[in-house]
C-alpha positions in Angstrom: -49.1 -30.4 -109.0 -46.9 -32.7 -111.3 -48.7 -36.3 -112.5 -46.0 -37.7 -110.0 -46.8 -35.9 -107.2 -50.5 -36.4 -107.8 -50.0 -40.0 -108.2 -47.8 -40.8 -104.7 -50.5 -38.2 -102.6 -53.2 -40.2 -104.2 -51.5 -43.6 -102.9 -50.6 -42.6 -100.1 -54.2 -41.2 -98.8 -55.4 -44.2 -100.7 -52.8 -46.6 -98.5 -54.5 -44.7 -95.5 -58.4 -45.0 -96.0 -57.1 -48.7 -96.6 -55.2 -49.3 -93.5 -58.5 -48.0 -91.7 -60.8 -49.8 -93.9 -58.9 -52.6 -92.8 -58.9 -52.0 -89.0 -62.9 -52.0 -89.8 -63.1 -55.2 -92.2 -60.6 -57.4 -90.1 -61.6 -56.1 -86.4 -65.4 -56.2 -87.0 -65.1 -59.6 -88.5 -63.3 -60.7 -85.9 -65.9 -59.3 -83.2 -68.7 -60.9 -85.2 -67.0 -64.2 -85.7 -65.1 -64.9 -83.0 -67.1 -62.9 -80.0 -70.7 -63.0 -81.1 -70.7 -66.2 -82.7 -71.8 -65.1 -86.3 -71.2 -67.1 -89.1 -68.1 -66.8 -91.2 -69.2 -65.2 -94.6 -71.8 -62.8 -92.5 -68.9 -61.8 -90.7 -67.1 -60.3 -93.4 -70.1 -59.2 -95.4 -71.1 -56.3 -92.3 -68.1 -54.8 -91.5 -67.5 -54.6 -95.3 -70.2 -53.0 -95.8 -69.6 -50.3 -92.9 -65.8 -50.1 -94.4 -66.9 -49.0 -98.1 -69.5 -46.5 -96.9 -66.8 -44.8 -94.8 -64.2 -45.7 -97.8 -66.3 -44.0 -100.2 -66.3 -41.0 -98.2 -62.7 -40.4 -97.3 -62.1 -41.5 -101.1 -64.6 -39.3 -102.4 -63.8 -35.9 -100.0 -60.0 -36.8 -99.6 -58.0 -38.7 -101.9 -59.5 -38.1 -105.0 -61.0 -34.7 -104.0 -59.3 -33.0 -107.4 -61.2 -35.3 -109.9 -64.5 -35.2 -111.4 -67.0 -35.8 -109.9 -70.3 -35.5 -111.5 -72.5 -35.3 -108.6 -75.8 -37.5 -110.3 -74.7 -40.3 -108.1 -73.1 -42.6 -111.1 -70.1 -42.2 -109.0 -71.5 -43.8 -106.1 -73.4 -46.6 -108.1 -70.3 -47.2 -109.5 -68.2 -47.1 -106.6 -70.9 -49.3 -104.5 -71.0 -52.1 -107.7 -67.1 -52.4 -107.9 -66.8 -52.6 -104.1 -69.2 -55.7 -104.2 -66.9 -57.2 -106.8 -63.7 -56.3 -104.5 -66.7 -57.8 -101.5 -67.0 -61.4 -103.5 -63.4 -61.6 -103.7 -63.4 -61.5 -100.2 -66.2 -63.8 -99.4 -64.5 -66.4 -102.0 -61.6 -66.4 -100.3 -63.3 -67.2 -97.0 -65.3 -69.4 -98.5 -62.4 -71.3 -99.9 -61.0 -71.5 -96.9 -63.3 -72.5 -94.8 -65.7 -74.5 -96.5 -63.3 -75.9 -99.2 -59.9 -76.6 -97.5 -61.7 -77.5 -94.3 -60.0 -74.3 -92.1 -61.8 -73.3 -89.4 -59.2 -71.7 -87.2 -58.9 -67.9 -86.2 -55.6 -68.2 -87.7 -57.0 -69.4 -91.0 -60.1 -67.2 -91.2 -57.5 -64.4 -91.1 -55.1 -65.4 -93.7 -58.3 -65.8 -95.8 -59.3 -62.4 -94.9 -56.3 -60.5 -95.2 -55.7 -62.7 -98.8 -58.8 -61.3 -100.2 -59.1 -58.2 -98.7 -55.9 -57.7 -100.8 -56.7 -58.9 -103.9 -60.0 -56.9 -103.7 -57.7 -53.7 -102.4 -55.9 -54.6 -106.3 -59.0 -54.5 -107.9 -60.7 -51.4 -106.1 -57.7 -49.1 -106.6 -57.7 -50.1 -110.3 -61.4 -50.2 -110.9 -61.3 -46.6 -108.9 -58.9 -44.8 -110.8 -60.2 -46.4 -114.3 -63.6 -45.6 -113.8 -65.0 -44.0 -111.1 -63.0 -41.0 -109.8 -61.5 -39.9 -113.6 -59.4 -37.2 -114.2 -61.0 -33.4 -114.3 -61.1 -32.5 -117.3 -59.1 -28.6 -118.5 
């Protein structure tokens, strides 16, 4: 497959296991927040949590299925520690809003979130691609 190709399939599964990542980051935050009471950084935290496992996964087994992998579980330290980098870029977003700029509305929270779960989407694809899932090698 040409480095083209390669690069828009990659994308575009990545773009995918995003958009459902986000259905689980943005919906379970908003369950935990706004329907169970829970408090505004815990409600991101969880369903981030459940959204990387199942990110890792799809990234792991779909999207970057023809690179390396090197199966000693580096890869999933890795992908775990840059995920809680892309997961406080959340949280300080949130935080900023909430506890900084004084916003406690549903309509704030969720600017917040979508704000940082797009900066951390930045970072993850780079920090994926640079370090994690690498090229197989000839």
């Amino acid at each position: 497959m040409s480095d083209y190709r390669t690069f828009a399939r990659e994308l575009l599964t990545f773009g995918f296991v995003g958009f459902l990542g986000t259905v689980i980051t943005i919906g379970g935050a908003n369950v935990l927040r706004h329907v169970l009471g829970g408090g505004p950084l815990t409600s991101v935290i969880v369903p981030t949590v459940v959204s990387t496992i199942t990110s890792y996964l799809l990234n792991r087994h779909w999207t970057f299925r023809h690179r390396d992998s090197d199966g000693t579980g580096r890869e999933f330290a890795l992908f775990f520690g840059l995920n809680g980098v892309g997961m406080v870029i959340q949280v300080l977003c949130t935080g900023f809003t909430y506890y900084v700029l004084n916003l406690h509305g549903s309509v704030s929270y969720n600017a917040a979130l979508v704000g940082g779960m797009a900066l951390g989407s930045w970072f993850r694809y780079w920090s994926y691609r640079k370090w994690i899932f690498t090229p197989a090698v000839a």
